[in-house]
C-alpha positions as CSV (number, residue, x, y, z in Angstrom):
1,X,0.0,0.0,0.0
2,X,1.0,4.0,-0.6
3,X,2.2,5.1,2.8
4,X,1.9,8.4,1.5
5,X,-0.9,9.9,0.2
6,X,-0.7,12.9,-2.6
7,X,-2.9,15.6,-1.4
8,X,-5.0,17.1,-4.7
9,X,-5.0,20.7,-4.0
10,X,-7.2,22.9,-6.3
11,X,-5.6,25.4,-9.6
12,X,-4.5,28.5,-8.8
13,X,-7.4,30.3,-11.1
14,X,-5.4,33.7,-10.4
15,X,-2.9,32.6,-13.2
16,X,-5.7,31.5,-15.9
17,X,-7.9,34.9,-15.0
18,X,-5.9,37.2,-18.0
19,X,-6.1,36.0,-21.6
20,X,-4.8,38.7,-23.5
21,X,-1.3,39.2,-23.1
22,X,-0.3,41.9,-21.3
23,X,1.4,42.7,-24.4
24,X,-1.2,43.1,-26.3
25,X,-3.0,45.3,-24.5
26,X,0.0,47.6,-24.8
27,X,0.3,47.6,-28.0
28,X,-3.5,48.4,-28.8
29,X,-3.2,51.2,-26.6
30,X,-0.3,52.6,-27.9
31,X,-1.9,52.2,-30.9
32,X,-4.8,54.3,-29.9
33,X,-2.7,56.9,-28.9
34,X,-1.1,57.6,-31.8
35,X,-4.7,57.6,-33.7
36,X,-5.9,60.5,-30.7
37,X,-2.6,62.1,-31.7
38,X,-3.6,62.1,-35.3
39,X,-0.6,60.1,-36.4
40,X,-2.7,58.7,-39.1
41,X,-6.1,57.3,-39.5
42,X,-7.6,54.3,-37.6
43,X,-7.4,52.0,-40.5
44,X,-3.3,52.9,-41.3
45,X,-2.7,52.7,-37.9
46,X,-4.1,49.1,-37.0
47,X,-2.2,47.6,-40.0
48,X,1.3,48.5,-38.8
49,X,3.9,46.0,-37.3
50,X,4.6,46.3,-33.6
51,X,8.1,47.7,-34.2
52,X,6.7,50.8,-36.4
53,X,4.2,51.2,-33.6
54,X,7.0,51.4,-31.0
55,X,9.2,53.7,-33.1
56,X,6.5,56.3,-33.7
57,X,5.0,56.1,-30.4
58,X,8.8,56.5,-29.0
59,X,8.4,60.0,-31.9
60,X,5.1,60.8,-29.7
61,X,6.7,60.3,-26.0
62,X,9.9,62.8,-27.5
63,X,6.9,65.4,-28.6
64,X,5.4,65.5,-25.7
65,X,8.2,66.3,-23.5
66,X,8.8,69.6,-26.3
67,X,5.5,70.3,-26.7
68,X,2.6,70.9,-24.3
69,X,-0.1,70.8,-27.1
70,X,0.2,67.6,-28.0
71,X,-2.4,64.8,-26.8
72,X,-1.4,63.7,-23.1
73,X,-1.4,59.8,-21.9
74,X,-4.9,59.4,-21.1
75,X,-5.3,57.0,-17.4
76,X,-6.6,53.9,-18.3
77,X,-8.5,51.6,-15.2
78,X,-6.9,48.3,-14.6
79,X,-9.7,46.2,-16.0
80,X,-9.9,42.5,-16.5
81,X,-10.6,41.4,-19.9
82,X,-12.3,38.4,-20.8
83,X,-12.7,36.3,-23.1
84,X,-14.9,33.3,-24.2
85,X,-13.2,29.9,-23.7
86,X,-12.3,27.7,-26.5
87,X,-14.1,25.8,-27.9
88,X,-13.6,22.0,-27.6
């Protein structure tokens, strides 16, 4: 017989509660940053590669600091997003 017994503990659901990257979520908002900025429309702006959005918001962030004008970071809540589970 097992002497000792394995004790089933239940998942940590903390780890499954995000399903969007956090870097994701940074990216879309930069991206909507630069379209409040009026770095180009919503449609140009969607379609670009994470590095061009990085470079150009990195051209915003250096704009700001000269410029007082220019749209400032907006606060965002922490919010949890969700998502619908796979499908099996």
């Amino acid at each position: 017989m097992i002497k000792n017994k394995v004790k089933h503990t239940p998942p940590d659901w903390a780890k499954y509660k995000k399903n969007v990257p956090d870097k994701k979520i940074e990216l879309r908002r930069m991206k909507e940053k630069l379209i409040a900025a009026h770095f180009g429309s919503e449609n140009q702006v969607m379609r670009w590669r994470e590095d061009k959005v990085r470079a150009t918001y990195k051209r915003l962030e250096e704009l700001r600091k000269k410029n007082p004008k220019v749209p400032q970071k907006p606060d965002y809540p922490e919010a949890e997003v969700s998502t619908r589970p796979p499908k099996l």
